[in-house]
C-alpha positions as CSV (number, residue, x, y, z in Angstrom):
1,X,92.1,95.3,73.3
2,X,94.6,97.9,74.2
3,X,93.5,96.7,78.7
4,X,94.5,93.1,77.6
5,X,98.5,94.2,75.8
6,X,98.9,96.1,78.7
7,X,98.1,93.6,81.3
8,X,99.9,91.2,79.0
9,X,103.3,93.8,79.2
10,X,102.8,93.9,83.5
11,X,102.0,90.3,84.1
12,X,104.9,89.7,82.0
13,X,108.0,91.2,84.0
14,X,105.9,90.8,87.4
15,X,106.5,86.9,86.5
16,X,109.9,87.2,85.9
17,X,110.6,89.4,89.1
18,X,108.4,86.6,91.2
19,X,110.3,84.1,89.6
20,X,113.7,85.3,89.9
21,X,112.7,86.5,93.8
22,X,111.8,82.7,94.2
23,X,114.8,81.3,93.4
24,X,117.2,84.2,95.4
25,X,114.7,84.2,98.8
26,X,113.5,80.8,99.3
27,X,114.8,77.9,100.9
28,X,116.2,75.0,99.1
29,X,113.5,72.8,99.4
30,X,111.0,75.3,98.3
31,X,112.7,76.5,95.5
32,X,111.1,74.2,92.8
33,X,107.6,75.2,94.0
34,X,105.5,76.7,91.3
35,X,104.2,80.6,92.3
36,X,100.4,79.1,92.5
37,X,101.9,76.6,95.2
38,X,103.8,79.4,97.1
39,X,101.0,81.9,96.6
40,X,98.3,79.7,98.2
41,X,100.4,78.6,101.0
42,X,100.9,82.1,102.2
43,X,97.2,82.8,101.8
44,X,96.2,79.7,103.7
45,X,98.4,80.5,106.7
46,X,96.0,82.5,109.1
47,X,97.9,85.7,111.0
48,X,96.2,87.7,113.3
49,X,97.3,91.7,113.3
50,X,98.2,93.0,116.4
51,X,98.0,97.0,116.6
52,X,99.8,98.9,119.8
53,X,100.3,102.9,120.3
54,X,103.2,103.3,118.1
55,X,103.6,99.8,115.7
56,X,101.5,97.2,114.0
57,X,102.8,93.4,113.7
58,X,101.4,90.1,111.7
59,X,101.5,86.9,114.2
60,X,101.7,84.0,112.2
61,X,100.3,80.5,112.7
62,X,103.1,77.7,113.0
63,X,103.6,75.7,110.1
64,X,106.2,73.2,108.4
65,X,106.7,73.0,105.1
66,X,105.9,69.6,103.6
């Protein structure tokens, strides 16, 4: 009982912060997105990790938001 308040008082803030982040960093047209949408967009894009001597980077697949 005392796993579930606490996930309960962290889910709760970590909404708000998402939320809030949403509506500051996104582009108008995906600002009325839901999180779900959002989240599952960014895990659907594939990215390949490129690692050199000194620096690691994410290349990203092309996409356009619909």
């Amino acid at each position: 009982m005392w796993g579930n308040a606490v996930r309960l008082q962290l889910h709760g803030p970590a909404y708000n912060l998402a939320n809030f982040l949403r509506t500051l960093a996104l582009a108008q047209e995906v600002q009325h997105w839901s999180l779900t949408s959002i989240r599952d967009r960014l895990v659907k894009i594939g990215a390949k990790l490129v690692s050199h001597a000194r620096y690691a980077t994410f290349q990203m697949a092309n996409t356009k938001v619909r």
